[in-house]
C-alpha positions in Angstrom: 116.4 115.4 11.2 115.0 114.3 14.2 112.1 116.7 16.1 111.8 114.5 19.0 114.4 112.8 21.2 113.6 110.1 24.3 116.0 110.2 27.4 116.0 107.5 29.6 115.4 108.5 33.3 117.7 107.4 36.1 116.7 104.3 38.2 114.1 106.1 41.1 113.6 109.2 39.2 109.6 110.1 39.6 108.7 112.3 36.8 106.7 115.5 38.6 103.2 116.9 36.7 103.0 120.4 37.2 100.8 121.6 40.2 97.6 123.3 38.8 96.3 125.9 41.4 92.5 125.8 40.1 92.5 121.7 40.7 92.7 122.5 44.5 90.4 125.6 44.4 87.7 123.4 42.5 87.9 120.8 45.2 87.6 123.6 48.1 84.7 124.7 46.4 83.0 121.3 46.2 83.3 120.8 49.8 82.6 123.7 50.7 78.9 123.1 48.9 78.3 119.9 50.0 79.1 121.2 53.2 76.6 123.8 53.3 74.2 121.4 51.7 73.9 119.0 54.5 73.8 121.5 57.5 71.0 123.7 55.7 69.0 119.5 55.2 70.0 119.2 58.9 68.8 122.7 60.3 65.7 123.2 58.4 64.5 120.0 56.6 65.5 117.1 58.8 63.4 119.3 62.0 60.3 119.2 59.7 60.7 115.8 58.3 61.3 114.3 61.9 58.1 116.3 62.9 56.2 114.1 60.3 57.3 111.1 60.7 57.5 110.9 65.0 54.8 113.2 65.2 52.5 114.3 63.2 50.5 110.4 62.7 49.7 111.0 66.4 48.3 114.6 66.3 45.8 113.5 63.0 41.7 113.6 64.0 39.2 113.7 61.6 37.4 117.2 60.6 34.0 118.2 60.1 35.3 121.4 58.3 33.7 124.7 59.6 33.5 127.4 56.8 36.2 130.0 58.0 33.1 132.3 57.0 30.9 131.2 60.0 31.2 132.4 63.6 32.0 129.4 65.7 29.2 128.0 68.0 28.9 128.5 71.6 28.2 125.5 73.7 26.3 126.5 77.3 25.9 124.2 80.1 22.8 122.3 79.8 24.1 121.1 76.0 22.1 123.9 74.0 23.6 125.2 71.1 23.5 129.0 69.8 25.0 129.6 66.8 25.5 133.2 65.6 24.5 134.6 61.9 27.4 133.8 59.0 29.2 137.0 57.7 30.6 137.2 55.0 34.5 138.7 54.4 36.3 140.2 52.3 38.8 137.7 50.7 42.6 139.7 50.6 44.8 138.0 47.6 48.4 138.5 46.8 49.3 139.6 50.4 51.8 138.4 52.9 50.7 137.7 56.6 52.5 138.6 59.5 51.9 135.9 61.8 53.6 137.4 64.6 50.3 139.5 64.5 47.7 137.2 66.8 44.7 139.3 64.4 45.6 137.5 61.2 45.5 133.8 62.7 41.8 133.9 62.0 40.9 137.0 60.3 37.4 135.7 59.2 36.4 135.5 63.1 36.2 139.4 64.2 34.9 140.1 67.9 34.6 143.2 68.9 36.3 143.0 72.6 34.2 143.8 75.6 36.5 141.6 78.5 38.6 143.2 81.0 42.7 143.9 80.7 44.0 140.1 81.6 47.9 139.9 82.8 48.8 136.6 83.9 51.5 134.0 83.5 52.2 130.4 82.0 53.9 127.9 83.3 54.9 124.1 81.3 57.3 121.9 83.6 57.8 119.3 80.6 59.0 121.9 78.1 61.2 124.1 80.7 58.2 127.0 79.9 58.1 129.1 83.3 56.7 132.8 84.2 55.7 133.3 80.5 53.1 136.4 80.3 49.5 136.4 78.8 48.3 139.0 77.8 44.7 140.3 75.8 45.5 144.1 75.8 47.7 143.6 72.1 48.2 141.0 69.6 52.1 141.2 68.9 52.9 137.8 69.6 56.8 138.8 69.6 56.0 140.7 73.1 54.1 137.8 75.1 52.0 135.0 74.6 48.2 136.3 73.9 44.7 135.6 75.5 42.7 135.3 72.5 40.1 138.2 73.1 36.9 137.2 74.8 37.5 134.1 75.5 37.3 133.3 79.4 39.8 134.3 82.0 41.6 131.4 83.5 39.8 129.4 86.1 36.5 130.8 85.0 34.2 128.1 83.3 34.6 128.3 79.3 37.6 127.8 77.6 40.7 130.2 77.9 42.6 130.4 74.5 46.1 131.3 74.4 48.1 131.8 70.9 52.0 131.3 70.9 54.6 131.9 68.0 57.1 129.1 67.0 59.8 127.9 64.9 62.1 125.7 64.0 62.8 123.5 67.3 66.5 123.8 67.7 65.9 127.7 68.3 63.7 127.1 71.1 64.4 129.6 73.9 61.4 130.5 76.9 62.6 134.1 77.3 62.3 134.9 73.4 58.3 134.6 72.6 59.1 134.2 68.8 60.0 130.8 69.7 58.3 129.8 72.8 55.9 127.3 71.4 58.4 125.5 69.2 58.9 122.3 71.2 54.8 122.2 72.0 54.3 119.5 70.1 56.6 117.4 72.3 53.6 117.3 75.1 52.0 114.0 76.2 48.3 113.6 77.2 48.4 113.4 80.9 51.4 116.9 80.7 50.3 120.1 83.1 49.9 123.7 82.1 49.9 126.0 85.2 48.2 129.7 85.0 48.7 131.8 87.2 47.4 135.4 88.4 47.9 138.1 91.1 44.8 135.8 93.2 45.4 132.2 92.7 47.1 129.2 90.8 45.4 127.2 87.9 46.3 124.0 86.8 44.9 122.2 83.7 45.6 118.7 82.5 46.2 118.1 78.8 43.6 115.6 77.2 43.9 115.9 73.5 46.5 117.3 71.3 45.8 117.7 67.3 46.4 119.6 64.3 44.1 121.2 62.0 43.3 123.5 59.2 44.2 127.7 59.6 40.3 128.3 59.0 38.9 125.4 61.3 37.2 127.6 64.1 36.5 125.1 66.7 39.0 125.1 68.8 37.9 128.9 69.3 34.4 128.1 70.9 33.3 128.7 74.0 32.2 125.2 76.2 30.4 126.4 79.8 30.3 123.0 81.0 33.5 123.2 83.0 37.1 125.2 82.7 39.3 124.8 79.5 42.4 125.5 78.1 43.3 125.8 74.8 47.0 126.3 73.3 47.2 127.0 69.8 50.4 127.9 67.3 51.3 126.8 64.1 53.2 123.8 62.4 54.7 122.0 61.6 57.6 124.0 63.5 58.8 126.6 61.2 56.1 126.5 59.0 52.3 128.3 58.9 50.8 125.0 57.3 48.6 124.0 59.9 47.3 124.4 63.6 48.5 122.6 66.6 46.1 122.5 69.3 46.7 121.6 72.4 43.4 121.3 75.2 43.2 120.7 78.7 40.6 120.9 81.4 41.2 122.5 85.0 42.4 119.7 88.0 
């Protein structure tokens, strides 16, 4: 006795597989990940990646490394060099820096301050940066950009260091100071930087732009010869890798 029997279907008939609901929810899924895969590549990788390639060959300079144990050198006007007595730190391993916190950029370089309370404001026509306050009177970099204690005042001979906070570049925004120096690196030699205060206007030309090490503590000393400016924050933009400096000299 026959089990199995064959019918013959009609001319046109089109023989229907039944639908299985998880074939559709696997492909949803699968979208759906490479989806989230190439905007998380396009928000935070493709920013860095674009950094180092466009930018980053231009902002390379040769180091003569300073130990991050040394105070840096200060350079007076008739080209002598003083040089203040090494001291050594306490290392601090396993810990997590907050660098929103100006203090830990170079925690091996301690002043004790002795300048004046400094309020001014910033000003950077190329990167839409206007009315951005300075101050030396805290270190949370999330409440103002910050005059590096005892450095000089702006328009005063020496060199006035300013640290900034940044980030990825696509959250740039002038009014939040987390992310204020996040387009810096765009800058060209030749770019102004205007300081101002409640007596007069300041403006500086940039000369030379580079990155370096965290523990590199040049770009901290003080030169008497004529009136500097010195922009640091970190990057690449996002990151706490290295140092982007960015120098001028007073028009």
């Amino acid at each position: 006795m026959a089990i199995y029997s064959y019918i013959k279907a009609p001319p046109g008939y089109t023989l229907k597989k039944p639908t299985n609901p998880l074939r559709y929810l696997r492909a949803f899924v699968s979208v759906f990940l490479l989806t989230l895969g190439v905007a998380s590549f396009t928000t935070v990788a493709y920013p860095i990646l674009s950094y180092q390639i466009l930018y980053a060959p231009k902002l390379q300079k040769k180091l003569t490394p300073i130990s991050p144990l040394v105070q840096p050198e200060v350079i007076l006007s008739n080209n002598s060099v003083t040089t203040q007595a090494p001291r050594v730190l306490p290392e601090v391993l396993g810990t997590s820096l907050d660098f929103t916190d100006s203090e830990l950029w170079y925690p091996t370089h301690s002043v004790q301050s002795t300048s004046s309370r400094l309020i001014y404001s910033l000003k950077i026509p190329k990167i839409k940066i206007d009315g951005a306050t300075v101050r030396n009177d805290h270190t949370d970099l999330r409440e103002s950009l910050i005059h590096y204690k005892d450095t000089a005042a702006p328009g005063d001979l020496g060199n006035v260091v300013i640290f900034g906070h940044s980030v990825l570049p696509q959250y740039f925004n002038q009014y939040d100071y987390h992310t204020i120096f996040s387009t810096l690196h765009t800058l060209r030699l030749g770019d102004e930087i205007i300081l101002k205060d409640t007596h007069a206007e300041f403006r500086y030309i940039i000369n030379e732009m580079y990155e370096t090490t965290p523990d590199d503590l040049t770009p901290l000393a003080q030169r008497y010869d004529n009136r500097y400016l010195t922009l640091i924050t970190c990057t690449p933009p996002g990151t706490y890798l290295r140092r982007l400096i960015i120098k001028a000299t007073l028009l």
